[in-house]
C-alpha positions in Angstrom: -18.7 -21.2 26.5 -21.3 -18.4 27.1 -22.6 -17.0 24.5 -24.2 -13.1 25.0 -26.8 -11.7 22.6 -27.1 -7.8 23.3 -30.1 -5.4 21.9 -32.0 -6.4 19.0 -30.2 -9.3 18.7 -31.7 -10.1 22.6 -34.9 -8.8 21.4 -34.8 -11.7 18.4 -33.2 -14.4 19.9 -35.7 -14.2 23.2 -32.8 -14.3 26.0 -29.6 -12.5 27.3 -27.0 -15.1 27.6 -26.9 -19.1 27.4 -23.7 -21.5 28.0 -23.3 -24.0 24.7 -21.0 -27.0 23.9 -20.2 -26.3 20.4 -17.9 -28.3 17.9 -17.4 -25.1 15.9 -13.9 -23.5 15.0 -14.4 -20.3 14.5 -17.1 -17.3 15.3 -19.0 -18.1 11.9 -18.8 -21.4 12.2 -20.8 -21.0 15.5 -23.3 -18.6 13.8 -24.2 -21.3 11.5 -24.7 -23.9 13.8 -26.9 -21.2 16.0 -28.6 -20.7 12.8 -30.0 -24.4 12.7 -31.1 -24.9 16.2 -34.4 -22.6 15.3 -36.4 -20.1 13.5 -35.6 -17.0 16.2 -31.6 -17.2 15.6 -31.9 -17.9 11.8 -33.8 -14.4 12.1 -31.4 -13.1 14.1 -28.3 -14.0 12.3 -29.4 -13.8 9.0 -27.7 -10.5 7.8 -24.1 -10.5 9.6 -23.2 -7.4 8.1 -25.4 -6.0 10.7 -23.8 -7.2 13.4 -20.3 -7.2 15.9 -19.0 -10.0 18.1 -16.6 -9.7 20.8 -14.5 -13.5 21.8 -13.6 -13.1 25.2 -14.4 -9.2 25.3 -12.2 -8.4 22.7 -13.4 -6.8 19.4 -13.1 -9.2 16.6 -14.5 -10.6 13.0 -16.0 -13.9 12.6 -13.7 -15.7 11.6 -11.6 -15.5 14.6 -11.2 -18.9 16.2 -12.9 -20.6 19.2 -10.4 -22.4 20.6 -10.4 -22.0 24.1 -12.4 -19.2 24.1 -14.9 -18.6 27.0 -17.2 -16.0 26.0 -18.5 -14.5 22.4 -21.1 -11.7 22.5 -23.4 -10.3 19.3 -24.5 -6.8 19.1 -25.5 -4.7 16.7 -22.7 -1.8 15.1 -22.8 0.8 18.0 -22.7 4.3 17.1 -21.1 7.1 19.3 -22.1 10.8 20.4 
């Protein structure tokens, strides 16, 4: 699946996009495992109150399931004007 990071959450994580195997079930599930790989995504996904996701560019909350899901994006809350 590719997983997209999008403005601070780019800025932390040090790239746009990468394409992952993961065993994970769910969006949270995925964070967690993201969370062990290394220091920058810990860093990145340590408050995820501060944060959206979108499964296959859909709006949704973390625990929304994986299964057969191509792409999940994080991005912080975006506010209109």
């Amino acid at each position: 699946m590719d997983v997209l990071y999008f403005a601070w959450v780019r800025e932390r994580i040090g790239i746009p996009k990468e394409t992952l195997t993961t065993e994970a079930k769910t969006v949270k599930d995925l964070v967690e495992e993201l969370k062990l790989r290394e220091e920058r995504y810990a860093v990145a996904f340590s408050d995820l109150s501060a944060l959206r996701v979108a499964v296959d560019q859909e709006l949704t909350d973390f625990d929304a399931a994986l299964d057969g899901v191509r792409e999940v994006a994080f991005f912080p809350p975006m506010t209109g004007g």
